[in-house]
VOBA-1610 file (N, C-alpha, C; in pm, whole numbers, padded with zeros to 5 digits, always signed):
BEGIN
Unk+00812+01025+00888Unk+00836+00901+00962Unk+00810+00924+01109Unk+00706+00825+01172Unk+00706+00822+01300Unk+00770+00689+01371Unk+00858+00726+01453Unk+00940+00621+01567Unk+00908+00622+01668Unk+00860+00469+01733Unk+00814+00454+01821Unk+00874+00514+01956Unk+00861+00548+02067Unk+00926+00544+02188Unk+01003+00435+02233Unk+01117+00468+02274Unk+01206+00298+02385Unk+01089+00307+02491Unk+01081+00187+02493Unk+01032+00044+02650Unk+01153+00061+02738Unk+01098-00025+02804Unk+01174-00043+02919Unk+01236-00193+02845Unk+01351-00284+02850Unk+01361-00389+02811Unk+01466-00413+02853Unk+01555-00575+02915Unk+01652-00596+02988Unk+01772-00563+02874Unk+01904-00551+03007Unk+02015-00558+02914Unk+02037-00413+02807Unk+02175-00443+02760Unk+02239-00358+02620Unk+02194-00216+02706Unk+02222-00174+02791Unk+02266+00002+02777Unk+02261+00034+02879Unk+02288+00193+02907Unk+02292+00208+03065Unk+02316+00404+03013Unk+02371+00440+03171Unk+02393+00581+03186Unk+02539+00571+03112Unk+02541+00701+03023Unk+02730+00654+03036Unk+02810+00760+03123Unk+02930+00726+03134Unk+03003+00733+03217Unk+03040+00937+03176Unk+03112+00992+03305Unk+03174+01132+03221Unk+03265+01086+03109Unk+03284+01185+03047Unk+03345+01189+02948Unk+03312+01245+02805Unk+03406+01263+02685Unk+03361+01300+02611Unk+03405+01221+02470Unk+03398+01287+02388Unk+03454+01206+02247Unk+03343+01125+02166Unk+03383+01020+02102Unk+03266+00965+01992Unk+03289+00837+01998Unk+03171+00773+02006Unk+03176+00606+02017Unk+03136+00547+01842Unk+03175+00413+01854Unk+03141+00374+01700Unk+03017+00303+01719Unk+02978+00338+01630Unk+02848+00264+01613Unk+02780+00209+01504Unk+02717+00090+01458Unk+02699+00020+01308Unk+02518+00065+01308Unk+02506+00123+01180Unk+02331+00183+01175Unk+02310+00064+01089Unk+02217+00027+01108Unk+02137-00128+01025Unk+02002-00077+00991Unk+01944-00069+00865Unk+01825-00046+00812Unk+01813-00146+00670Unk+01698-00198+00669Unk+01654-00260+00567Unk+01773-00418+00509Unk+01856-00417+00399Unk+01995-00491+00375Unk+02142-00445+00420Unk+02070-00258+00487Unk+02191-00228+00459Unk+02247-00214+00651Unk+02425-00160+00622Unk+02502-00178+00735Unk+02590-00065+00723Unk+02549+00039+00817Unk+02712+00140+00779Unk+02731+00187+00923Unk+02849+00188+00890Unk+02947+00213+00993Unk+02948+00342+01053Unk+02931+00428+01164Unk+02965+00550+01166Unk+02965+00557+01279Unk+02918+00694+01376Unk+02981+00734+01530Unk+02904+00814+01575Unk+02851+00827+01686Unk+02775+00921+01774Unk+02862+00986+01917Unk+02825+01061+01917Unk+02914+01153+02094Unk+02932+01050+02180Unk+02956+01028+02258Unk+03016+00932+02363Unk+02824+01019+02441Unk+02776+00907+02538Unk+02638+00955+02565Unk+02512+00986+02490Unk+02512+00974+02333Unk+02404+00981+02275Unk+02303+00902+02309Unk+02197+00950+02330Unk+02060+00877+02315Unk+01934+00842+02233Unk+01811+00819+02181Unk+01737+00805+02122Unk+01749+00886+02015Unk+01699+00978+02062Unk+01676+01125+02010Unk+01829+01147+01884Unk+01909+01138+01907Unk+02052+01116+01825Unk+02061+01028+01776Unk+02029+00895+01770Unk+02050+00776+01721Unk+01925+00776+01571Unk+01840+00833+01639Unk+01718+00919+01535Unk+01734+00971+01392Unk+01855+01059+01481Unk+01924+01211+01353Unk+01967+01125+01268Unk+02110+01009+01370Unk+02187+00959+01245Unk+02111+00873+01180Unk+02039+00768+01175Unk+01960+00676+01102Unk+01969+00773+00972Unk+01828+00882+00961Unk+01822+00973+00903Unk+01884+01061+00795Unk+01982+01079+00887Unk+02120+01125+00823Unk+02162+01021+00674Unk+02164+00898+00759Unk+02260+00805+00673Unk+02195+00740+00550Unk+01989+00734+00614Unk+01908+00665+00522Unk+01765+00730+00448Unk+01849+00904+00452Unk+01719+00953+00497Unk+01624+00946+00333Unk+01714+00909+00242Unk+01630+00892+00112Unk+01572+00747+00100Unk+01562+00639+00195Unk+01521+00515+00167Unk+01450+00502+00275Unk+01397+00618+00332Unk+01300+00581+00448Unk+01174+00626+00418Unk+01091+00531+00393Unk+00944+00594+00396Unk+00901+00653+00496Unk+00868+00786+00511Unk+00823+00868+00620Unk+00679+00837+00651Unk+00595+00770+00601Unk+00470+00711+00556Unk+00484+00574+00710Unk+00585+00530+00718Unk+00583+00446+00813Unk+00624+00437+00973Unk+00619+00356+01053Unk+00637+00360+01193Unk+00776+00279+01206Unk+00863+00310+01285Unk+00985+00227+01315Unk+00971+00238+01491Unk+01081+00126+01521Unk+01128+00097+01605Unk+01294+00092+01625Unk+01369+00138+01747Unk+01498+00134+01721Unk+01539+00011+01841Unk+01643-00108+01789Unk+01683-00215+01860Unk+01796-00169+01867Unk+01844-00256+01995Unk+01938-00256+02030Unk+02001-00394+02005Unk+02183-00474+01931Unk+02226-00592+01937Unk+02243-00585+02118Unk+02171-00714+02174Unk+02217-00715+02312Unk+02329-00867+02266Unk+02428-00895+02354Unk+02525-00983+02311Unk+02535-01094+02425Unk+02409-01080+02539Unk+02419-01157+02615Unk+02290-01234+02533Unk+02204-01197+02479Unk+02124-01236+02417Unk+02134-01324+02278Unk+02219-01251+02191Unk+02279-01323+02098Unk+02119-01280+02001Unk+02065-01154+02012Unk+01935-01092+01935Unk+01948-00952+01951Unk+01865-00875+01883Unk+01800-00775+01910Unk+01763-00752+01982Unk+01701-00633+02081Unk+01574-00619+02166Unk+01567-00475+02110Unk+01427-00414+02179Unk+01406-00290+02176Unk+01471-00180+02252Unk+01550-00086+02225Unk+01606-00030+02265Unk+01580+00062+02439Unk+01672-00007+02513Unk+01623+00009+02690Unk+01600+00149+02687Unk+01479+00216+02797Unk+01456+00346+02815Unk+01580+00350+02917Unk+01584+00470+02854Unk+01737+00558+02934Unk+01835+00503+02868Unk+01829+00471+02728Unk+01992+00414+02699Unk+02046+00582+02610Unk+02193+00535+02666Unk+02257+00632+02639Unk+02389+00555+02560Unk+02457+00565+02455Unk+02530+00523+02408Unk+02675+00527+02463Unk+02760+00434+02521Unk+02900+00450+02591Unk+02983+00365+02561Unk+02926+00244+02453Unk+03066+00178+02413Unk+02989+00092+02245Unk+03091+00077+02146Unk+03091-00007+02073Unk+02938-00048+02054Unk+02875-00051+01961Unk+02743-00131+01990Unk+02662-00128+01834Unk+02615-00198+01774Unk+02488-00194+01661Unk+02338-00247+01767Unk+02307-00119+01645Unk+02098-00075+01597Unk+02100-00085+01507Unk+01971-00147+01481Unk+01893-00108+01356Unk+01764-00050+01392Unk+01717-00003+01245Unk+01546+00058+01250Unk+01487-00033+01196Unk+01314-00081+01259Unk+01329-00160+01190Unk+01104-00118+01196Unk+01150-00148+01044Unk+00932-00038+01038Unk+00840-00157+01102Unk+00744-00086+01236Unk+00655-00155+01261Unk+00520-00207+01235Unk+00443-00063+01099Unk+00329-00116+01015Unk+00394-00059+00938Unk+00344-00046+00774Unk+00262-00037+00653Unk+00141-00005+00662Unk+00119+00149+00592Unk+00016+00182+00532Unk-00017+00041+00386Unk-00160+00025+00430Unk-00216-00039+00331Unk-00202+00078+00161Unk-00234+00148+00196Unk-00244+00250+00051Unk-00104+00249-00018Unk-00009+00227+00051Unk+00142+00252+00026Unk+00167+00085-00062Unk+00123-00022-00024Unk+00180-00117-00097Unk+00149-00109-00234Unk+00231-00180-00343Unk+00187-00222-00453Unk+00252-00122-00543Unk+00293-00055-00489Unk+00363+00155-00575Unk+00472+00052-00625Unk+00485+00087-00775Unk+00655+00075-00826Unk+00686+00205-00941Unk+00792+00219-00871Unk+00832+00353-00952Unk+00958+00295-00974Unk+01036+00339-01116Unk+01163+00293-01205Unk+01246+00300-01052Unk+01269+00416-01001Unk+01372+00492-00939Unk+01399+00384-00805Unk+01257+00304-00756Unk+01299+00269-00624Unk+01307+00066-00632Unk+01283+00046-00785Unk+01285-00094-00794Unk+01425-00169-00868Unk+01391-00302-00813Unk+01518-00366-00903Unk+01468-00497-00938Unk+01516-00553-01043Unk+01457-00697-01128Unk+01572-00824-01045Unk+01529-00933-01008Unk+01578-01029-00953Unk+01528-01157-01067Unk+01664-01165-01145Unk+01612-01322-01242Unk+01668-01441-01194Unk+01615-01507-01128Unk+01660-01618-01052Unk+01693-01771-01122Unk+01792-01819-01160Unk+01826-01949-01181Unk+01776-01990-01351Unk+01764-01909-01444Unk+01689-01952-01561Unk+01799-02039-01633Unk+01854-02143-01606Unk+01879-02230-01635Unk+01904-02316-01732Unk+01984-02352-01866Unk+01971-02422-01985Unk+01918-02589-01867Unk+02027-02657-01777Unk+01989-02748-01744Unk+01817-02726-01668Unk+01766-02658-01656Unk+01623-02696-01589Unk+01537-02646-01724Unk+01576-02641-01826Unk+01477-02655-01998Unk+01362-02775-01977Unk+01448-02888-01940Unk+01342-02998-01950Unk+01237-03041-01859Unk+01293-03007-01736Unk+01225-03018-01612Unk+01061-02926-01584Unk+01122-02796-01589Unk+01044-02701-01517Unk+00967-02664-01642Unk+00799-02647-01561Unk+00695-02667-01669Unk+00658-02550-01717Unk+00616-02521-01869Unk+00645-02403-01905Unk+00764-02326-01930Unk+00835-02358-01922Unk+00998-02315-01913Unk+00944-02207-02066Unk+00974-02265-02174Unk+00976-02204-02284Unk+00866-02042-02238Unk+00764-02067-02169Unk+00673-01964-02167Unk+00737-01807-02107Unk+00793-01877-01976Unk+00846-01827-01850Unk+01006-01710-01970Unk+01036-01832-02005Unk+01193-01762-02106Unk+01175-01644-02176Unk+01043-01655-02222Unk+00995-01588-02341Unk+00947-01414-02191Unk+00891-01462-02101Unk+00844-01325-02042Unk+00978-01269-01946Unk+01063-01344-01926Unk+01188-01315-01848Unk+01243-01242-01964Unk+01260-01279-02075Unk+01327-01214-02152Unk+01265-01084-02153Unk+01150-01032-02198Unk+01029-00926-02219Unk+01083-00846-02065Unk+01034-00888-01962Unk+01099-00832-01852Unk+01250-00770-01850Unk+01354-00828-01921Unk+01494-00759-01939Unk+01500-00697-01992Unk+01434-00673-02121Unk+01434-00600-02181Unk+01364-00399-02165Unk+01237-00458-02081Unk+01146-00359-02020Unk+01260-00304-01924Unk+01362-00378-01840Unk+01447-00297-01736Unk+01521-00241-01833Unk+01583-00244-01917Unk+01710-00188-01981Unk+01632-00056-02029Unk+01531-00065-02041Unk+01399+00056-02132Unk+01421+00148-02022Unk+01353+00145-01923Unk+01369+00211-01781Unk+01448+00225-01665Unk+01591+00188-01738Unk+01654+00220-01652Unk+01682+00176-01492Unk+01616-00004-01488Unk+01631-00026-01367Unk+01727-00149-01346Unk+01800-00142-01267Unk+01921-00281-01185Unk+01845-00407-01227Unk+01921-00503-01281Unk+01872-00613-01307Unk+01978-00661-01177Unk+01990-00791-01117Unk+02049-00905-01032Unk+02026-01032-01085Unk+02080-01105-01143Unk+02072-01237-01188Unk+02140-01336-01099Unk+02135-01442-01059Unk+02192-01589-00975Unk+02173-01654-01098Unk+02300-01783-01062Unk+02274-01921-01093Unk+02311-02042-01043Unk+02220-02100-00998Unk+02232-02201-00922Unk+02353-02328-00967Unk+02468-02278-00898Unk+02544-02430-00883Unk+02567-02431-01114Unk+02623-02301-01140Unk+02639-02343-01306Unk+02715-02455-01357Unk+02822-02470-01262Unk+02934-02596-01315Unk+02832-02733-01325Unk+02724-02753-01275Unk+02652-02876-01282Unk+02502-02852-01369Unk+02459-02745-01345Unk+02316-02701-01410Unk+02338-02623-01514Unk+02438-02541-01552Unk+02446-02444-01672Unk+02426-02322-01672Unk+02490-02261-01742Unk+02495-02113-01706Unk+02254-02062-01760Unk+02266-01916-01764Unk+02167-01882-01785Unk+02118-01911-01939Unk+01965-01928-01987Unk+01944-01948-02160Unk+01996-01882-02230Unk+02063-01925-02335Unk+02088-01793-02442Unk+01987-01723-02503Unk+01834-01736-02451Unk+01730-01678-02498Unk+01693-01538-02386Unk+01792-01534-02346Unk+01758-01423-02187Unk+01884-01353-02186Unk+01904-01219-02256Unk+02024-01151-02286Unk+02019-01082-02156Unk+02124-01105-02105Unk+02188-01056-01998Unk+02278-00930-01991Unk+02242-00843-02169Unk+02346-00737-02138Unk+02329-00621-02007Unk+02392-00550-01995Unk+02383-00434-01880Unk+02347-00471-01688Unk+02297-00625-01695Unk+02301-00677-01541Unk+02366-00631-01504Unk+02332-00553-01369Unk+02432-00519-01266Unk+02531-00582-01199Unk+02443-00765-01202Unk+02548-00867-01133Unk+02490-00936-01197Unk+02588-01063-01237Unk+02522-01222-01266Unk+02633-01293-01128Unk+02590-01383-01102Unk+02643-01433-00930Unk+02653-01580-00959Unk+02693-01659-00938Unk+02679-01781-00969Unk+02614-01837-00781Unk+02596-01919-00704Unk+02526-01958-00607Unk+02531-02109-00562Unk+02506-02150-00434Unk+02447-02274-00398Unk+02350-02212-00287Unk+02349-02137-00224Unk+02224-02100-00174Unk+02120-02112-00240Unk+02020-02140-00180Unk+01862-02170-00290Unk+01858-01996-00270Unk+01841-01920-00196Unk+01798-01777-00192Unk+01891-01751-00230Unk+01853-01574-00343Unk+01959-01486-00392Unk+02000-01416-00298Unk+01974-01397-00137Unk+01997-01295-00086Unk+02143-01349-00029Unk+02201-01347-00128Unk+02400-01323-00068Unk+02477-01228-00026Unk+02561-01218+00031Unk+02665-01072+00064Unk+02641-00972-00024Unk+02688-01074-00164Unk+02697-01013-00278Unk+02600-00939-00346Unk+02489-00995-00326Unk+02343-00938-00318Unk+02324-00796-00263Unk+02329-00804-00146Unk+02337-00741-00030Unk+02409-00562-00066Unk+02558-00634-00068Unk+02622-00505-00129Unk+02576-00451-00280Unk+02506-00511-00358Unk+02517-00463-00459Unk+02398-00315-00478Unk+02252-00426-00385Unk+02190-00352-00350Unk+02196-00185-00255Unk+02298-00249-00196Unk+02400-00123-00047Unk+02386+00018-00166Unk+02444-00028-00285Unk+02501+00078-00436Unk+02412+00161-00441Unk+02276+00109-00479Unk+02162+00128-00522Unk+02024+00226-00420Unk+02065+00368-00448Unk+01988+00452-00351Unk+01825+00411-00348Unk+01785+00389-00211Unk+01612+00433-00274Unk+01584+00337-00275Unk+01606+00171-00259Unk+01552+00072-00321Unk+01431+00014-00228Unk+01314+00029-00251Unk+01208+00026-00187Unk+01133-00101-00243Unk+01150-00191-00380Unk+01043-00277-00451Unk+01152-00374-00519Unk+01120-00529-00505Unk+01211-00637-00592Unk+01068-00704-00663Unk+01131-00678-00816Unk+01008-00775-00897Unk+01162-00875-00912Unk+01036-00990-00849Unk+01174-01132-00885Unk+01083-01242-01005Unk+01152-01276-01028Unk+01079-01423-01118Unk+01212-01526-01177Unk+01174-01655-01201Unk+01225-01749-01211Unk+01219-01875-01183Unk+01281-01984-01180Unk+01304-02058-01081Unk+01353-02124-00980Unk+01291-02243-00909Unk+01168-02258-00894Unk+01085-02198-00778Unk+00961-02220-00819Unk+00864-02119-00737Unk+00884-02140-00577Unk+00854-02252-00568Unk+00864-02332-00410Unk+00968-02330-00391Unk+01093-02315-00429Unk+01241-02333-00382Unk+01324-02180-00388Unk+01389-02164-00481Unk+01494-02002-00449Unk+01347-01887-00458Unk+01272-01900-00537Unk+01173-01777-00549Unk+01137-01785-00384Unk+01062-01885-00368Unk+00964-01849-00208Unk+01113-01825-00114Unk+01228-01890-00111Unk+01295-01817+00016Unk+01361-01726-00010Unk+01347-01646-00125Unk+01414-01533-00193Unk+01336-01406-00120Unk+01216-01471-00190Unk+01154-01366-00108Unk+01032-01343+00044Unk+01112-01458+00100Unk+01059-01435+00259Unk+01185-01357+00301Unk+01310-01383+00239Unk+01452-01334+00293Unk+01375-01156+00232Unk+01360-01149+00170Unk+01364-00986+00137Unk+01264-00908+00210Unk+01141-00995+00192Unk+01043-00910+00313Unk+01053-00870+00423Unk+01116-00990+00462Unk+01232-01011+00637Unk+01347-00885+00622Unk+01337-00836+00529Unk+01486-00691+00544Unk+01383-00555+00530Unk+01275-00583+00524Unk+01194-00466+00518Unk+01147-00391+00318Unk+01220-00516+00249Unk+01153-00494+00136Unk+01013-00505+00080Unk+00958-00448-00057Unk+00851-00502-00093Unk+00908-00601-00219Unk+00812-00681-00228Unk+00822-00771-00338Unk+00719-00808-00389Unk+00756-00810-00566Unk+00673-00851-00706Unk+00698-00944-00692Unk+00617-01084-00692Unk+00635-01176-00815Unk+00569-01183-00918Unk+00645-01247-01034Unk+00558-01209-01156Unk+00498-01404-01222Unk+00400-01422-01207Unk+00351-01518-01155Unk+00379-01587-01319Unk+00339-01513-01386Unk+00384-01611-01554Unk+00524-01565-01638Unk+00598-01558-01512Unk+00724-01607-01525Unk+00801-01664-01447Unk+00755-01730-01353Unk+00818-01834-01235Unk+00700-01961-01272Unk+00825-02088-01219Unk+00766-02204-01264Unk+00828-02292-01149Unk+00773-02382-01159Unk+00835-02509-01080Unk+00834-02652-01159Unk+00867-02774-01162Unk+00864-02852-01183Unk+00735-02901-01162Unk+00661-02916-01044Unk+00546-02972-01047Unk+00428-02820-01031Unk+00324-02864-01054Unk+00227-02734-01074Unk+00128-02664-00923Unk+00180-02832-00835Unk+00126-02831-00688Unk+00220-02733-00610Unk+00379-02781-00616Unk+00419-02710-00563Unk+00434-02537-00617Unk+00383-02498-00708Unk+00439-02384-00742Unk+00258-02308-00693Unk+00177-02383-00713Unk+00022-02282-00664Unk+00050-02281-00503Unk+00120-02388-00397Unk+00060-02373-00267Unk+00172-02308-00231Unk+00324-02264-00292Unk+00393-02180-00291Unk+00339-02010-00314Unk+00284-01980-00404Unk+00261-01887-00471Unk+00127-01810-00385Unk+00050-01935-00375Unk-00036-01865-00203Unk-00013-01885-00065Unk+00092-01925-00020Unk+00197-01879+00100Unk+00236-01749+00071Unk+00266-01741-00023Unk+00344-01621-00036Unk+00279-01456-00025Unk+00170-01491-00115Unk+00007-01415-00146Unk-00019-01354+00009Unk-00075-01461+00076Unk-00083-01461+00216Unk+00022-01401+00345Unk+00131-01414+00298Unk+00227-01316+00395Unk+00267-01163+00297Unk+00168-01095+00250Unk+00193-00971+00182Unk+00255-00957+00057Unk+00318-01054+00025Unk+00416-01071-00124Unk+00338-01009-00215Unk+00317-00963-00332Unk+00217-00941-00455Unk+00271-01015-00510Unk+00176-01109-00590Unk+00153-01180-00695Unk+00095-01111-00827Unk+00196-01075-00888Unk+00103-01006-01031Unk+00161-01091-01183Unk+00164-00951-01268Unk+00190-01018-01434Unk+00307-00925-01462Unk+00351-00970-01542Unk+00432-00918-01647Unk+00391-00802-01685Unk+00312-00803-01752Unk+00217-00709-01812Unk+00186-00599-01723Unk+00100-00631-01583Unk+00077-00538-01482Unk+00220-00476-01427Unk+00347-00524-01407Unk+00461-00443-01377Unk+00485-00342-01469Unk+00519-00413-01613Unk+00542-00291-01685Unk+00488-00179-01736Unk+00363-00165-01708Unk+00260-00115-01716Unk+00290-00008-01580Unk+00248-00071-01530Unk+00267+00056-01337Unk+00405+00088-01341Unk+00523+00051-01408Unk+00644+00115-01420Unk+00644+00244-01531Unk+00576+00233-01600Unk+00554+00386-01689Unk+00400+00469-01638Unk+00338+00400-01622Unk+00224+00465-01509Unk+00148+00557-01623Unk+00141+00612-01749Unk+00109+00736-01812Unk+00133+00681-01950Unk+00069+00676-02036Unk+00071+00668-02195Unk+00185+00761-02244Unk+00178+00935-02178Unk+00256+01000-02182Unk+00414+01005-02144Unk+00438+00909-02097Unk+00564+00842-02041Unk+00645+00814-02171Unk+00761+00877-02147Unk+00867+00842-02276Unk+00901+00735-02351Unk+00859+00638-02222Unk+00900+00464-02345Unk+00787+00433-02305Unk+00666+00484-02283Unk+00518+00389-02350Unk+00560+00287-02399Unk+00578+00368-02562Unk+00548+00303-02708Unk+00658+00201-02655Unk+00768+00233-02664Unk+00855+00080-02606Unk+00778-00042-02574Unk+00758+00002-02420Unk+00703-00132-02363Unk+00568-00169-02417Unk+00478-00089-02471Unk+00392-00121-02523Unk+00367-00248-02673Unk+00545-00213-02764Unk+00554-00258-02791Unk+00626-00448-02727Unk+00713-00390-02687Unk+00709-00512-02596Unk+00612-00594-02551Unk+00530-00500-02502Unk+00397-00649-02475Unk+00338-00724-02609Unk+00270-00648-02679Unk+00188-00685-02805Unk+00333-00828-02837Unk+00464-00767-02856Unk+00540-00881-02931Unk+00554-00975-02888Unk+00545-01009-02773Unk+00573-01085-02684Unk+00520-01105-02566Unk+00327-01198-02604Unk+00262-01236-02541Unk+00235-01370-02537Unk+00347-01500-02474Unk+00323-01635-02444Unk+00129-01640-02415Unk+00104-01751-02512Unk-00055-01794-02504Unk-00029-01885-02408Unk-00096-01956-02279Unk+00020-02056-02234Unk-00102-02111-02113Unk-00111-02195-02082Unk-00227-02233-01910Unk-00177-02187-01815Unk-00057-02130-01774Unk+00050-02099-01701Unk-00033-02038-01574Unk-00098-01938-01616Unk-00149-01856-01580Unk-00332-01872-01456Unk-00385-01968-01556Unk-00463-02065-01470Unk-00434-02121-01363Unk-00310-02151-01333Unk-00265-02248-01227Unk-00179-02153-01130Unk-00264-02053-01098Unk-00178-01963-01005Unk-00258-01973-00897
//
């Protein structure tokens, strides 16, 4: 990992004062938030270690960061002032300034998690394709339970829309959440993910495309995640909004792939222990469907 140098930038820091002892300080990377403490006077160079320290298995070293400073006259971030030295109370985060192109698109079991968003008995009738979408959400749960990866389920507002299909077994979810946020990214979210070492990739799918999917995952990119969508298994009600959704999304880095192509790059090797699994999984459960045309 390379980190940029502090700027010069107004506000949030200064020389600190004599003295000695340890100030508190909140490290912010990616969703996550932890609490911990540096010497009374730490600077860059220390603020460095601890990041490191605290995140050093969820940091791609492959990438460039920047360290901010919360300024509170600002009520934002800025980039962390040259010459700051740490002397009272204060949150940073790191926060990566490119991506290697070669680096996107990697999913490995270890650093991903499945996001099933809103699958709905009340949106059966509405949302087009539904039956198709059920049928590969399901295939998808099943492929996580194979490999060993965090499922996260929402549902939108259940007391009025209904809990999730009984065609989409929900055993072993890490969380099912109930919601009125259109985005899954809740506290609850948040912490659950906090659990979860390493988490570098969200394959999400569900619905709808234009609504919790697209701000699901502008919210996750915005934390420094990558994100799957899996395009023939998210739907929308109308077919307009779910294509000029689906290339917004395309267009700000999101991947748009398949079903098929996730589980596939999640065993990576024929020689891979549950191949035959998911292999079977696909063959059984391949929706014939236009779904797919209209991406």
């Amino acid at each position: 990992m390379a980190a940029a140098e502090p700027g010069a930038a107004p506000g949030g820091g200064g020389c600190a004062p004599a003295g000695g002892g340890s100030v508190p300080v909140l490290f912010c990377f990616s969703v996550f938030a932890r609490p911990s403490s540096v010497p009374h006077g730490a600077g860059y160079e220390l603020l460095i270690q601890k990041f490191l320290s605290l995140y050093g298995d969820q940091i791609d070293m492959h990438r460039k960061f920047v360290v901010q400073l919360f300024a509170e006259e600002w009520s934002q971030y800025i980039d962390l002032p040259k010459g700051f030295l740490v002397n009272e109370r204060c949150k940073v985060r790191l926060v990566p300034l490119q991506i290697q192109i070669t680096t996107l698109g990697n999913l490995t079991p270890s650093s991903t998690v499945f996001f099933c968003c809103d699958m709905q008995e009340r949106f059966r009738p509405a949302i087009k394709y539904f039956g198709d979408i059920i049928s590969v959400g399901q295939r998808l749960l099943q492929g996580a339970r194979l490999l060993g990866i965090p499922v996260i389920v929402t549902e939108q507002y259940p007391k009025g829309l209904g809990s999730t299909v009984q065609e989409i077994d929900l055993t072993g979810a890490k969380l099912v959440l109930p919601k009125t946020k259109f985005s899954m990214v809740l506290p609850e979210v948040e912490a659950a993910l906090a659990e979860i070492p390493g988490v570098r990739s969200i394959v999400l799918f569900g619905v709808e495309t234009h609504v919790c999917i697209q701000q699901t995952a502008l919210e996750l990119i915005g934390r420094g995640l990558e994100v799957h969508i899996v395009a023939d298994a998210t739907s929308s009600r109308s077919m307009m909004d779910r294509m000029f959704a689906l290339e917004r999304l395309a267009r700000t880095g999101i991947i748009v792939t398949t079903s098929e192509a996730i589980l596939l790059q999640l065993v990576a090797d024929k020689e891979h222990p549950k191949f035959k699994e998911i292999q079977n999984l696909i063959k059984a459960s391949a929706p014939e469907s236009g779904l797919l045309s209209k991406v």
